[in-house]
N, C-alpha and C positions, 0 to 999 in steps of 0.2 A: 362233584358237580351237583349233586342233590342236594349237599347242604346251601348253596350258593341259591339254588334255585326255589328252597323253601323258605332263604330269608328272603327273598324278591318277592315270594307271593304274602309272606307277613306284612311285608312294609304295604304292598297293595291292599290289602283287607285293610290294616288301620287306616291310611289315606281315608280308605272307604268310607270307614266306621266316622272317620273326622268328616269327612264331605257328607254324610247324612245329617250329622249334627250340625251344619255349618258350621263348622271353626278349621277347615284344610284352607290352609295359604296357596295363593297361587303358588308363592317360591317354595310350597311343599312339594306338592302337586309336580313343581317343575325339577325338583331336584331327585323325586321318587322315579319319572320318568327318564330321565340321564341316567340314573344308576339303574334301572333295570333293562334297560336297552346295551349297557354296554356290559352288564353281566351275560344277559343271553347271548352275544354277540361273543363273549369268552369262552363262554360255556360251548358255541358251536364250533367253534378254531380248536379245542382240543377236543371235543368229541372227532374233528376232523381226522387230529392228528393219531388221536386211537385206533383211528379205522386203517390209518397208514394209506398207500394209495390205491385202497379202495375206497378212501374218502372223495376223492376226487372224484368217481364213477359216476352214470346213473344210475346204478344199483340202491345204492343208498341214499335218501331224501335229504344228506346233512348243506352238498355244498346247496342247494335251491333255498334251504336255510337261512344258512348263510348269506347269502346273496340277498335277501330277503332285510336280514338286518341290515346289511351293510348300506341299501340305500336308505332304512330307517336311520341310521349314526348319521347318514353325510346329505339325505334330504334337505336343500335349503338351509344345512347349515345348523340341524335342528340341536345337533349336540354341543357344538358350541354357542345358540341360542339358552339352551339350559344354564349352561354355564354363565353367564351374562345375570341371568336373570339372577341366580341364585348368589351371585358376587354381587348385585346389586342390593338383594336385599341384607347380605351379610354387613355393607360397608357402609350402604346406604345413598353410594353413588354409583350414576348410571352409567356405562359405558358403552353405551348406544344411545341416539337418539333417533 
């Protein structure tokens, strides 16, 4: 889980580093945010599963976590909005309009 989780805060700092210089693409930008939303979002389903079910509890802060990402994944669509974006800049064609 740590290692997953310090390459999500790497790609973030470079984003950064890119976005202070201005040269981060939006379809960076949008592809950095899809993967670390669904990283954290994996990374709390098996800290979940760790806990056994005391993950479920409120003992432990993991499902309010959870819960947390999962309307970030399914907000408006946002995660398959990333996807779009980032398939359009790949192909070059939009599939939205």
């Amino acid at each position: 889980m740590i290692t997953e989780i310090t390459k999500a805060q790497l790609l973030a700092f470079r984003l950064g580093q890119l976005k202070n210089e201005g040269k981060a693409t939006t379809a960076q930008i949008s592809m950095a945010k899809r993967n670390n939303v669904e990283m954290a979002i994996n990374i709390a389903r098996e800290a979940r599963q760790v806990l056994g079910g005391m993950g479920i509890t409120g003992e432990y802060s993991i499902m309010r976590h959870m819960m947390n990402l999962e309307s970030v994944l399914t907000y408006e669509g946002t995660h398959d909005i990333h996807l779009l974006i980032t398939g359009a800049d790949i192909t070059g064609f939009q599939a939205f309009k």
